[in-house]
VOKOLNU-592914 format. One record per residue: residue in one letter; y, z, x of N, C-alpha, C in turn. Coordinates in pm, 1 decimal, padded with zeros to 6 digits. Layout:
residues N
SITE;a;Y;Z;X;Y;Z;X;Y;Z;X
...
end
This chain:
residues 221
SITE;x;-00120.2;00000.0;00085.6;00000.0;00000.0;00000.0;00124.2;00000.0;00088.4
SITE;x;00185.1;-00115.4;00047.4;00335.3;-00131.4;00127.4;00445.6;00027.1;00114.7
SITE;x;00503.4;00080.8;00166.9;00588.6;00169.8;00171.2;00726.6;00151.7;00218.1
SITE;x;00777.5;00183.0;00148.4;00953.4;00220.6;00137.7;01019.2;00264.0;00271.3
SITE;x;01091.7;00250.8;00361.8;01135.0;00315.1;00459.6;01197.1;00430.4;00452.5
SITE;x;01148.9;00552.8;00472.3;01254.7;00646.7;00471.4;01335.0;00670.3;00481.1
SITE;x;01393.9;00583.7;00606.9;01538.7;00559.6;00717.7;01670.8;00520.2;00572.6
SITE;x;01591.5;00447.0;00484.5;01664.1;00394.3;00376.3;01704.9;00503.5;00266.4
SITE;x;01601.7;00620.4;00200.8;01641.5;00708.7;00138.8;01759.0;00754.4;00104.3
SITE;x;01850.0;00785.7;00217.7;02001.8;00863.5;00193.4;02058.6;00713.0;00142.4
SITE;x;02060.2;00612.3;00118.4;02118.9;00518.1;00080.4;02026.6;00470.1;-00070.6
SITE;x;01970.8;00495.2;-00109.9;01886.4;00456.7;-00180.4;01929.8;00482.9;-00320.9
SITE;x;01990.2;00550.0;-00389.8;02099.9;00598.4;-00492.5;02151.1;00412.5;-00490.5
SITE;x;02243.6;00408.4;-00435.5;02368.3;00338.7;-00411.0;02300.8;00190.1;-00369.5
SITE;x;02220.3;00144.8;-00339.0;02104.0;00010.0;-00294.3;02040.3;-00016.6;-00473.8
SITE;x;01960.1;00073.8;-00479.1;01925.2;00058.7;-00636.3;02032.9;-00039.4;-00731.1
SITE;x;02133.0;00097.8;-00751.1;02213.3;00042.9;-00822.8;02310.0;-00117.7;-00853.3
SITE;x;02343.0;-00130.0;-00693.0;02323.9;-00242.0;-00621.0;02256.7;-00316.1;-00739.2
SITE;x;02096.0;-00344.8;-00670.2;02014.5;-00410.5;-00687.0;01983.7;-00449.9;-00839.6
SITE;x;01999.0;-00306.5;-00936.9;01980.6;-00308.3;-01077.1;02117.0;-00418.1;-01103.0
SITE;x;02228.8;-00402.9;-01082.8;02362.1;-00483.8;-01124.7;02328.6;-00622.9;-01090.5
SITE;x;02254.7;-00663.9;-00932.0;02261.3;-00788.2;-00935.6;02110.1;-00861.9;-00992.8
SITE;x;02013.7;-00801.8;-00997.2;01905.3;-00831.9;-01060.4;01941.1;-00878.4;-01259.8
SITE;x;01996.4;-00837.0;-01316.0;01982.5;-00781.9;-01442.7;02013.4;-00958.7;-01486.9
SITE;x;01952.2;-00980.5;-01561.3;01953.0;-01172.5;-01626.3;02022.9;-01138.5;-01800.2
SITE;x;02120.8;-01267.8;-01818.8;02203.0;-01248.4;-01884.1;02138.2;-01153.8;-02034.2
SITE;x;02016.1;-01271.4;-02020.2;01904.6;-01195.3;-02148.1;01866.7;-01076.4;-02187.5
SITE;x;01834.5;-00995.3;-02071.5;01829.3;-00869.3;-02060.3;01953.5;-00763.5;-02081.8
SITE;x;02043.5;-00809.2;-02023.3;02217.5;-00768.1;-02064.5;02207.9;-00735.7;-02231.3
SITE;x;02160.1;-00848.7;-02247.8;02190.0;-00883.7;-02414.1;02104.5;-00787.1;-02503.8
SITE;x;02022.2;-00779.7;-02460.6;01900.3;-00701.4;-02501.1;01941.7;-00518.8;-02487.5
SITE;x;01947.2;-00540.9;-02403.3;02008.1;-00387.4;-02368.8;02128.4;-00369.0;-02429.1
SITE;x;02236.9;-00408.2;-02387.0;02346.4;-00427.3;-02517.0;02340.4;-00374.3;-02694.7
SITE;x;02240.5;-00485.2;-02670.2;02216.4;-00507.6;-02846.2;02154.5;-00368.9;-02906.5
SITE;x;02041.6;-00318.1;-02788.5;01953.5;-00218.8;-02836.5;02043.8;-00087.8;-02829.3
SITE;x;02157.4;-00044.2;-02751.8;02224.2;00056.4;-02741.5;02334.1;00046.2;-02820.4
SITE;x;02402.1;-00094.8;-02873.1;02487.7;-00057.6;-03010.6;02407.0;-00026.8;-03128.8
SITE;x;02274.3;-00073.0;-03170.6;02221.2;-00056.8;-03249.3;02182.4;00068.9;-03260.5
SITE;x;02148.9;00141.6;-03148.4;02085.2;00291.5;-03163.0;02169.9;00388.4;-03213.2
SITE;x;02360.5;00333.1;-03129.0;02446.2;00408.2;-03194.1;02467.6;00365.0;-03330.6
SITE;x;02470.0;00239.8;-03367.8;02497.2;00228.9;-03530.9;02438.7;00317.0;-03624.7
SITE;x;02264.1;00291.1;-03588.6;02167.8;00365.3;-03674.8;02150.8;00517.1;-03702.2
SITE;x;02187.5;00568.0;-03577.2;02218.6;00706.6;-03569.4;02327.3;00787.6;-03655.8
SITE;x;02444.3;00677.9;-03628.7;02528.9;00719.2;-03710.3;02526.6;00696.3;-03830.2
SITE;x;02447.4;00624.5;-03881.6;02465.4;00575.1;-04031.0;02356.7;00697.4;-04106.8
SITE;x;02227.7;00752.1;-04027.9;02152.4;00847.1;-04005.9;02234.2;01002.7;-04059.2
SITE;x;02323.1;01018.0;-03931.1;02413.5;01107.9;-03914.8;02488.7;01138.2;-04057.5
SITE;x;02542.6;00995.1;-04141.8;02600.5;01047.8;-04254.1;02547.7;01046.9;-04357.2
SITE;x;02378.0;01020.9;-04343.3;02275.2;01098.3;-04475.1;02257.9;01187.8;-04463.5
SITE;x;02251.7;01258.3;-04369.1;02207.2;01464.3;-04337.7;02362.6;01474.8;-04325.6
SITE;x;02466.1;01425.0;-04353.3;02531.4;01559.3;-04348.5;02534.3;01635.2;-04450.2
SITE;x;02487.3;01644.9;-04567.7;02458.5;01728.5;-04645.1;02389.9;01890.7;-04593.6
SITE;x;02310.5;01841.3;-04502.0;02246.6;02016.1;-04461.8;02315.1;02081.2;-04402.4
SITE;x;02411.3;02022.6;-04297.3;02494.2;02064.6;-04240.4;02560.4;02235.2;-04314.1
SITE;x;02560.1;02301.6;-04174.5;02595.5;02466.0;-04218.6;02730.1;02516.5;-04143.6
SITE;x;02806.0;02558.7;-04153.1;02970.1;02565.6;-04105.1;02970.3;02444.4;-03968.4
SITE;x;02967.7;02307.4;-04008.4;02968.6;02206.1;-03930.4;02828.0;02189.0;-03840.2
SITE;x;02728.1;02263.5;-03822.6;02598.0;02231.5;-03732.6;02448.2;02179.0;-03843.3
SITE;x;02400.3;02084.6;-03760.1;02272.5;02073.2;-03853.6;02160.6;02169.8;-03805.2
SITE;x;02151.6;02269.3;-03923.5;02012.1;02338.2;-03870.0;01884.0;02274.0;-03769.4
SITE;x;01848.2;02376.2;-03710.6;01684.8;02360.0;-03612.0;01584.2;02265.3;-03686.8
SITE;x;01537.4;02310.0;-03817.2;01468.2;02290.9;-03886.9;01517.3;02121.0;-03945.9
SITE;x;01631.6;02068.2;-03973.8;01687.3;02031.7;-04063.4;01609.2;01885.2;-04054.7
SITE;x;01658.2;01765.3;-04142.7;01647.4;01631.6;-04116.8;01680.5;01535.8;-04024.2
SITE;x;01780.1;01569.0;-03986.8;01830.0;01472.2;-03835.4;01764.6;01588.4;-03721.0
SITE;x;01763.5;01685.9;-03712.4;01681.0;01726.7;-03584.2;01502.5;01694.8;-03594.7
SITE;x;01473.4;01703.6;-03717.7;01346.7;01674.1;-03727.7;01309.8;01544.5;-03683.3
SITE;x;01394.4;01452.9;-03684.5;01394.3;01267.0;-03688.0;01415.8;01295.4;-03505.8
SITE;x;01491.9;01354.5;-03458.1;01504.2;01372.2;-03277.6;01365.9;01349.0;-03266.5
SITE;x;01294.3;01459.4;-03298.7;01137.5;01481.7;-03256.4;01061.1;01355.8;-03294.2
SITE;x;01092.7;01318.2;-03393.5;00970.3;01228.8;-03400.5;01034.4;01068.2;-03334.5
SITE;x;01142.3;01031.0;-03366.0;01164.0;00942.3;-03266.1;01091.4;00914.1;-03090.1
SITE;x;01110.4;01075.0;-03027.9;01078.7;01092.6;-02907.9;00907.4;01078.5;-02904.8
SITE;x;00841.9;01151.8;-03001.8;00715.6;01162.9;-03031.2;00665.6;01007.5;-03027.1
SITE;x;00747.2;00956.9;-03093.7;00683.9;00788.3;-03078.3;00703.5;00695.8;-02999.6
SITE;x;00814.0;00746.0;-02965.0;00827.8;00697.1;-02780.3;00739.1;00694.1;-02675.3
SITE;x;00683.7;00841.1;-02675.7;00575.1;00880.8;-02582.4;00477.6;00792.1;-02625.9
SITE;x;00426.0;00782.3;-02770.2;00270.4;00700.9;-02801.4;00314.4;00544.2;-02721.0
SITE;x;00421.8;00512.5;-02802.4;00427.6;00345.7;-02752.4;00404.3;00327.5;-02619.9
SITE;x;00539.4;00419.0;-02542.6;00547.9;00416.8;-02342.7;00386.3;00446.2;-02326.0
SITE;x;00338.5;00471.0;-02407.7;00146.0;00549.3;-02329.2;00080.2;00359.2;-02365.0
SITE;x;00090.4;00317.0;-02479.3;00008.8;00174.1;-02492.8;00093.5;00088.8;-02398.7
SITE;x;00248.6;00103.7;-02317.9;00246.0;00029.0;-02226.4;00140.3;00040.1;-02025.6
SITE;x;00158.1;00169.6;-02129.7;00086.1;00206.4;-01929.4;-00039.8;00219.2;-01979.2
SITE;x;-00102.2;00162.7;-02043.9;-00225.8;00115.5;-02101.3;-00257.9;-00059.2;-02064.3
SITE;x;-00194.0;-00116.7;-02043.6;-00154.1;-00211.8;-02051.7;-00152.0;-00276.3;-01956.0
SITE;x;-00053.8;-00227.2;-01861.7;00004.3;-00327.5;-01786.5;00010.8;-00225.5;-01612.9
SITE;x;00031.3;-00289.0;-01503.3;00021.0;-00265.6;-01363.6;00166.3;-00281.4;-01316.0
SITE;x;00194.7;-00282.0;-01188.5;00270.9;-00280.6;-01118.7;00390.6;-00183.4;-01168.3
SITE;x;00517.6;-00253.9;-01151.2;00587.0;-00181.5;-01186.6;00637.4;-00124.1;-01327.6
SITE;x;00569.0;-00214.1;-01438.3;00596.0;-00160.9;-01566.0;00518.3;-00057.4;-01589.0
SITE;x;00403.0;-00063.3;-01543.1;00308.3;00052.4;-01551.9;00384.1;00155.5;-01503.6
SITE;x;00446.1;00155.3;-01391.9;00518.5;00318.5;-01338.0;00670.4;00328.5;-01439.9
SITE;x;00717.2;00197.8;-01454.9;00845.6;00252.2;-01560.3;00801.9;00316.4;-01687.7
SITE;x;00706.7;00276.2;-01784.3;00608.0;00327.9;-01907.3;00573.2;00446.3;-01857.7
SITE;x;00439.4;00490.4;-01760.3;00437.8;00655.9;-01715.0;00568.8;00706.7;-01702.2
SITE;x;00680.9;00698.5;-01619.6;00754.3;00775.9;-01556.2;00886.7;00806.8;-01674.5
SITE;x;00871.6;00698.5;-01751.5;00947.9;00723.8;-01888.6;00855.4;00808.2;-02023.8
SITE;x;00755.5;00792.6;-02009.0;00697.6;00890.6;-02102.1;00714.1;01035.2;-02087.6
SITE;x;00721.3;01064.3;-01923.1;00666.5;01186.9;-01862.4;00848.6;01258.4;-01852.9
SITE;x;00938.8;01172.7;-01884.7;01059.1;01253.9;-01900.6;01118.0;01249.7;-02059.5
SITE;x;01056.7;01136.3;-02123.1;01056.5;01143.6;-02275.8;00994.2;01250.4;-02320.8
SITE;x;00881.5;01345.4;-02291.8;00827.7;01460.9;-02279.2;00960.3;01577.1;-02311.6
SITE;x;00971.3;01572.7;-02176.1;01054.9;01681.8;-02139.0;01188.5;01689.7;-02250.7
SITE;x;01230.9;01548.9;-02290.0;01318.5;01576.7;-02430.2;01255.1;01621.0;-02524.1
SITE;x;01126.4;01583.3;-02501.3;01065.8;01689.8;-02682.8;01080.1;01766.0;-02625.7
SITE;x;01005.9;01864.9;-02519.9;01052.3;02041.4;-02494.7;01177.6;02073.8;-02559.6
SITE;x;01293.0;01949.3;-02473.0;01386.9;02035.0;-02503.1;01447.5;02026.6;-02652.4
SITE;x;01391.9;01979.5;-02755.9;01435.2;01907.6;-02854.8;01341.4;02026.9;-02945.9
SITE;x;01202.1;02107.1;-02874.7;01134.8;02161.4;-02979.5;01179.7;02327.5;-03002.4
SITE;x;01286.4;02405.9;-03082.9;01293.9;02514.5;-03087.5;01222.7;02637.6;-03038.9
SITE;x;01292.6;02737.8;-02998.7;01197.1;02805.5;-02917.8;01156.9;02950.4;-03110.4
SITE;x;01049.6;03024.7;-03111.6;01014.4;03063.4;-03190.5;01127.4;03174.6;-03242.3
SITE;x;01200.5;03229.3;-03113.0;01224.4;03362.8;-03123.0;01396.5;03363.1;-03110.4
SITE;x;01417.0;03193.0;-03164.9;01563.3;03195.7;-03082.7;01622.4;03200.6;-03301.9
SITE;x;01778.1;03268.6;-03243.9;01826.0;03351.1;-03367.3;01903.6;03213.1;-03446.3
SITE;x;01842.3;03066.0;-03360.1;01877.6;02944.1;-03497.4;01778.2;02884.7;-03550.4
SITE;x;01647.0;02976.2;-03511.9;01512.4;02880.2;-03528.6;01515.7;02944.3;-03748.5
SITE;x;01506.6;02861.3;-03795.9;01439.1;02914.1;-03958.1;01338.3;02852.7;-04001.3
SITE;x;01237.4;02801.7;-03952.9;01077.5;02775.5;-03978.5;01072.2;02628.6;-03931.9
SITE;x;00954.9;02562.8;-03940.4;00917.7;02448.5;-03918.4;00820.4;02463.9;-03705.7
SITE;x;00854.8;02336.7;-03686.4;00768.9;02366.5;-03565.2;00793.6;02389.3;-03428.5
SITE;x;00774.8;02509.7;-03354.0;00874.2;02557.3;-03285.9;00763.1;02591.4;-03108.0
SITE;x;00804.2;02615.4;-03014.4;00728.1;02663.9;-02895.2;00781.6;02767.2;-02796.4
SITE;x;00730.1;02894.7;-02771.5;00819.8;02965.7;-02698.9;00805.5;02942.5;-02578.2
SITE;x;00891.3;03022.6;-02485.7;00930.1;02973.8;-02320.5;00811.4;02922.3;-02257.3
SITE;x;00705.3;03075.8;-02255.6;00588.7;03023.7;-02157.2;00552.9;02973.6;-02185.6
SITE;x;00530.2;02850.7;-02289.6;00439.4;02768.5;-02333.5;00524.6;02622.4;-02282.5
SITE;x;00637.1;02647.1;-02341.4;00728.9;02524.1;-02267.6;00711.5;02527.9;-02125.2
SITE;x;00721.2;02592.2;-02043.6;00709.7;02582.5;-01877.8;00507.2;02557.9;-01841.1
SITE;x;00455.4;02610.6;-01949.9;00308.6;02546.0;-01963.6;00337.4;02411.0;-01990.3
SITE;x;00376.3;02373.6;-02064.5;00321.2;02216.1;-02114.9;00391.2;02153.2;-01976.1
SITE;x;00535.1;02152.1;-01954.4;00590.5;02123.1;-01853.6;00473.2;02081.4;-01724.2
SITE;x;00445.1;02186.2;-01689.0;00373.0;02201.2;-01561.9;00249.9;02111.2;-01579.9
SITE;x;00175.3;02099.8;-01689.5;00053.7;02008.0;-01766.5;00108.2;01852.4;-01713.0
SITE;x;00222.1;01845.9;-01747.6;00268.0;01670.3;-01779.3;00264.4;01655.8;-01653.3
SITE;x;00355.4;01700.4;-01589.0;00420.2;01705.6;-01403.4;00283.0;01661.0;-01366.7
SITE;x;00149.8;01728.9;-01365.5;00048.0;01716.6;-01299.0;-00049.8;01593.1;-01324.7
SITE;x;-00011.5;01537.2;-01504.8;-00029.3;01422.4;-01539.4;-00046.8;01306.6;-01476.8
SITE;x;00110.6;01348.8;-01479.9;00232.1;01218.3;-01463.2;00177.4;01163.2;-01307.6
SITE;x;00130.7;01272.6;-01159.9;00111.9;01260.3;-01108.9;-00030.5;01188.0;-01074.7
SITE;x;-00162.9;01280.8;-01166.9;-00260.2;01185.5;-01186.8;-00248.4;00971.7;-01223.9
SITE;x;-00181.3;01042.0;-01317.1;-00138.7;00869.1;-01347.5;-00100.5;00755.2;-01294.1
SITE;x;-00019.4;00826.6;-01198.5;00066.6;00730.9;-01123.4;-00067.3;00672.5;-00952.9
SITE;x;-00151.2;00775.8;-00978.4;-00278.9;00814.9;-00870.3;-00384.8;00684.1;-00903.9
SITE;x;-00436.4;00693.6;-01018.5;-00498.2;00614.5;-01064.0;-00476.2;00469.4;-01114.2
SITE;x;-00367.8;00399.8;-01139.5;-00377.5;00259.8;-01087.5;-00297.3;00266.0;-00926.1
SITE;x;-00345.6;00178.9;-00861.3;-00304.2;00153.9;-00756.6;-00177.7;00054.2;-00795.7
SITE;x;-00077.4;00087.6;-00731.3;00011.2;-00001.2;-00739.2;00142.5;-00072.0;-00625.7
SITE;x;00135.2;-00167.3;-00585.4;00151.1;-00240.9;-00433.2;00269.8;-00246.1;-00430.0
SITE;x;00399.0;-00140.6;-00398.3;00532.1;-00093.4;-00384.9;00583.7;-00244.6;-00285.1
SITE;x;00690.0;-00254.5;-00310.5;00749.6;-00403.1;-00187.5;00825.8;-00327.5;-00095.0
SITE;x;00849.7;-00373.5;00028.1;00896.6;-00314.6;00144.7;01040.1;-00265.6;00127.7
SITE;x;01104.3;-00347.9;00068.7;01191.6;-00287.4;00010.0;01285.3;-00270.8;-00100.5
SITE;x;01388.3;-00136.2;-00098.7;01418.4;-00154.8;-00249.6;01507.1;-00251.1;-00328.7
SITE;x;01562.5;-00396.2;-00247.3;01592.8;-00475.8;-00322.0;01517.2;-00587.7;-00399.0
SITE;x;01384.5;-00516.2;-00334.4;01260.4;-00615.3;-00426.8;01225.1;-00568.1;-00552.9
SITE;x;01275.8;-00419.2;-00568.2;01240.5;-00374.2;-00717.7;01308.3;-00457.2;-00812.7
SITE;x;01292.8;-00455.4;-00916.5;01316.6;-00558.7;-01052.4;01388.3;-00423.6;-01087.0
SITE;x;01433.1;-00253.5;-01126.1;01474.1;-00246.4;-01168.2;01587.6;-00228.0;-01293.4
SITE;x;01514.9;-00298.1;-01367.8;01562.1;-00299.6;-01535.2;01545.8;-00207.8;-01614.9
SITE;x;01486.7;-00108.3;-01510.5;01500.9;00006.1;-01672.0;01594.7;00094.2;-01633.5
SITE;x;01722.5;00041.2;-01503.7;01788.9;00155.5;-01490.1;01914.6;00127.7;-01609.9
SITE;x;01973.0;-00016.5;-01674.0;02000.5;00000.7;-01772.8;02040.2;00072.9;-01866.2
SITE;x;01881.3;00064.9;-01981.2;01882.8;00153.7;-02098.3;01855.6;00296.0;-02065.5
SITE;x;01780.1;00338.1;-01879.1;01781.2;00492.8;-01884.5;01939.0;00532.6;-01847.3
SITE;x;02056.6;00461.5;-01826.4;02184.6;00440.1;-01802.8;02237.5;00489.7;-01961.2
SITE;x;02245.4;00402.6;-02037.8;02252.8;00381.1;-02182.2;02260.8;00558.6;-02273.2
SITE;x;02115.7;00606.6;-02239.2;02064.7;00686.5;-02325.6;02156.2;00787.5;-02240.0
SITE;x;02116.2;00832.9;-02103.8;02196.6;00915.2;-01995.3;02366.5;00928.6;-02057.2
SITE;x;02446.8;00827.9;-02100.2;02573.4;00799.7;-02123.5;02581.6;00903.9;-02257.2
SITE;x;02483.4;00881.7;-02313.6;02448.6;00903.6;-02496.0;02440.8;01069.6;-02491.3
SITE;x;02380.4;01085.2;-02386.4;02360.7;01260.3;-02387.7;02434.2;01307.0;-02320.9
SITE;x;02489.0;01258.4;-02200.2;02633.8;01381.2;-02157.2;02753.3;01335.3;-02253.2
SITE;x;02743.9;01199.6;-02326.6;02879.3;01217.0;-02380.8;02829.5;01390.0;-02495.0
SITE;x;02786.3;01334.3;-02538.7;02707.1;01461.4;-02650.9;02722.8;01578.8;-02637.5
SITE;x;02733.2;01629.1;-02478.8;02709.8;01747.8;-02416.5;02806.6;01774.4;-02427.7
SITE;x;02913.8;01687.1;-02406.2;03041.7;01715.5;-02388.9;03089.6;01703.0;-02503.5
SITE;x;03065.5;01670.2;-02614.4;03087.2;01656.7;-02743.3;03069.3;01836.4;-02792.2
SITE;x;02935.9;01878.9;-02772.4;02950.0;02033.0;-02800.4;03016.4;02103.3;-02768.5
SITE;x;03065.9;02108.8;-02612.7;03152.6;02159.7;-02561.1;03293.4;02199.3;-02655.7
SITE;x;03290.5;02100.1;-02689.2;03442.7;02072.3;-02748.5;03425.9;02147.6;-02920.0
SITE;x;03291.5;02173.6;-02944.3;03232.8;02197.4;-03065.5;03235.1;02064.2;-03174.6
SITE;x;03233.3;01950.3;-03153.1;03190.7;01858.2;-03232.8;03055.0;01863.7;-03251.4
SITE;x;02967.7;01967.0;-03266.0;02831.7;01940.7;-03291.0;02806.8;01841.8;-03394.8
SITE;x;02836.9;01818.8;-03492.9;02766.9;01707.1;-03524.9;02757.0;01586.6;-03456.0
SITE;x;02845.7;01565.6;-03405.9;02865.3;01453.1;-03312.0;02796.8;01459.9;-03210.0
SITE;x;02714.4;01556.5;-03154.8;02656.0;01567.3;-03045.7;02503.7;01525.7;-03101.0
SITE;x;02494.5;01609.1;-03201.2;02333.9;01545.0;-03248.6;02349.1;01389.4;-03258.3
SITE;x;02447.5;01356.6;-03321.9;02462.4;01220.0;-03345.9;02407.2;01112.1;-03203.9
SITE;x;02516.7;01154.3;-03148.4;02485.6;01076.7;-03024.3;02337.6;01119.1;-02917.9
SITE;x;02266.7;01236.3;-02969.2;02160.5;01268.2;-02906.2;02041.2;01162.6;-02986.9
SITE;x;02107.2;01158.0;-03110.5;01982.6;01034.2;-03156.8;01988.6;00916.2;-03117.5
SITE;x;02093.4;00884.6;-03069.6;02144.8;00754.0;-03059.8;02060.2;00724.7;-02923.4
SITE;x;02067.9;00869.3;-02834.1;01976.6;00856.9;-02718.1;01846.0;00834.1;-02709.3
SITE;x;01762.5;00868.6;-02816.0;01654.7;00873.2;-02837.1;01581.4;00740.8;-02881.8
SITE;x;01647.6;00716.8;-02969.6;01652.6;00563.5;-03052.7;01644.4;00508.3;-03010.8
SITE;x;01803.6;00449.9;-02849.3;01758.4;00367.8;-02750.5;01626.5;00386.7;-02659.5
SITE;x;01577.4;00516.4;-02658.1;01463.7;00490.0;-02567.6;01333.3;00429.7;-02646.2
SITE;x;01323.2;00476.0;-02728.3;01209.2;00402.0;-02837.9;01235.5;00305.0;-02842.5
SITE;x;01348.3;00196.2;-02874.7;01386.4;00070.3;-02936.2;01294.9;00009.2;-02776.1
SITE;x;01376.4;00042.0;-02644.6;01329.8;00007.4;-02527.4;01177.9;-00012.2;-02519.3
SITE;x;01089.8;00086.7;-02543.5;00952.9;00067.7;-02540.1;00925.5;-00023.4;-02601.1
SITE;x;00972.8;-00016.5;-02732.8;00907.7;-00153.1;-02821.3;00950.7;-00221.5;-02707.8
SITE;x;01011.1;-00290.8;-02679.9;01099.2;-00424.0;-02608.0;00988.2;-00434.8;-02477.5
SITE;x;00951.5;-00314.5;-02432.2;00868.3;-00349.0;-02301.9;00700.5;-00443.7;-02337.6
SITE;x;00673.0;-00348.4;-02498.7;00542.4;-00383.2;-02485.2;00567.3;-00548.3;-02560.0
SITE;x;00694.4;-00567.9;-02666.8;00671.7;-00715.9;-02701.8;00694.0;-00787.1;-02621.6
SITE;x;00798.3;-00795.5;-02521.7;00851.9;-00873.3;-02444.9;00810.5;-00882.5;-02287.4
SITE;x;00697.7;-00841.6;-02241.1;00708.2;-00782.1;-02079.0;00746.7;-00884.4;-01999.6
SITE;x;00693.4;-01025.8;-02075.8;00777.9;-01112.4;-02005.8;00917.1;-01112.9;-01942.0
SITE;x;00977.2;-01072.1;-01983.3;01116.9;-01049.4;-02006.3;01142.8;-00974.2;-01894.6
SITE;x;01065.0;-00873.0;-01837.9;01098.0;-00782.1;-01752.9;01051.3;-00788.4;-01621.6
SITE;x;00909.0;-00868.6;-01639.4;00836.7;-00918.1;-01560.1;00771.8;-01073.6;-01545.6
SITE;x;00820.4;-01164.4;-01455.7;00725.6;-01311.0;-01503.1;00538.4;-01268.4;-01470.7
SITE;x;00542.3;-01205.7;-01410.1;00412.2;-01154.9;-01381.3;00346.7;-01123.5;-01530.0
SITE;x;00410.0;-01077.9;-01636.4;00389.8;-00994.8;-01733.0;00281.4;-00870.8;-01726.0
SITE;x;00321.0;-00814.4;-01576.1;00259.2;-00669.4;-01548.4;00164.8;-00675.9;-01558.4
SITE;x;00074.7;-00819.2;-01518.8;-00074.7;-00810.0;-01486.1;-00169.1;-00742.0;-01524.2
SITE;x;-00215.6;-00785.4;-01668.6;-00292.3;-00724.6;-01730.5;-00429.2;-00611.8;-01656.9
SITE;x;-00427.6;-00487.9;-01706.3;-00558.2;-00414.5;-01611.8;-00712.9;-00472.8;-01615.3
end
């Protein structure tokens, strides 16, 4: 297996990015584009059917738009799992390595039992969250173990395209963060779905289209 130069690492941030900007084909632009106004449209249009539950401006733990977080993400993970079912090289590690942090948004998306906004529905306390955590991590690592996959010498050979929509969703949740801050919570859930949405919409897009991402089309296993 070809390997990465180390010497390159401290530059490797800033080369990527590089590489993602000049790699990216108009199509894909478009695609990505399309899929991150749409996630915000839908979200928001989402956003103004629950505001009804809404309680001095926040949507409960329990409620309808937090419940839709979870399962959005939930179906993220199944789809990203039938791509790394699928396919080799590098889509195979973008599908694992996006499932295995799509994860970590359900943790953080699943109420903890004992916390004073939880009011029923389905919830996980700490040690169990830093359990499952530690489960995936070790996964994620199996996974990535078991197909072999032939890295290029270097990182302007990566294709890159999923730094994009993980760009996209990233934008979607610190604006959000910073949206609470300010106490616009609704607006923060809002745009946390919007994050979510784009990552699901994305999976679909990997498993219909891999062409698109790959001419190889990730070499069937």
């Amino acid at each position: 297996m070809s390997q990465i130069s180390l010497a390159s690492l401290a530059t490797l941030p800033f080369r990527a990015a590089l590489t993602a900007l000049r790699r990216v084909t108009v199509r894909q632009a478009v695609l990505f584009l399309g899929i991150a106004a749409a996630s915000l449209v839908l979200a928001y249009v989402i956003a103004q059917l629950t505001q009804f539950e809404t309680v001095n401006g926040a949507y409960p733990e329990s409620g309808w738009l937090e419940g839709l977080q979870s399962v959005v993400l939930l179906v993220a993970i199944v789809v990203l799992g039938v791509a790394a079912a699928r396919f080799r090289s590098e889509l195979y590690a973008v599908a694992v390595t996006a499932g295995f942090f799509t994860l970590f948004l359900l943790i953080r998306e699943t109420p903890q039992c004992t916390s004073r906004f939880y009011d029923g529905g389905v919830c996980l306390n700490e040690p169990w969250k830093v359990i499952t955590a530690v489960l995936w991590t070790l996964g994620l690592i199996a996974l990535l173990i078991v197909k072999r996959i032939d890295w290029p010498d270097r990182v302007e050979e990566l294709r890159l395209f999923w730094v994009w929509p993980a760009l996209a969703s990233f934008l979607f949740l610190v604006t959000g963060e910073t949206a609470e801050q300010l106490h616009f919570l609704t607006t923060e859930e809002m745009l946390e779905l919007a994050a979510y949405i784009n990552l699901l919409l994305f999976s679909f897009a990997l498993n219909l289209w891999p062409g698109l991402f790959d001419p190889q089309r990730g070499e069937r296993a």
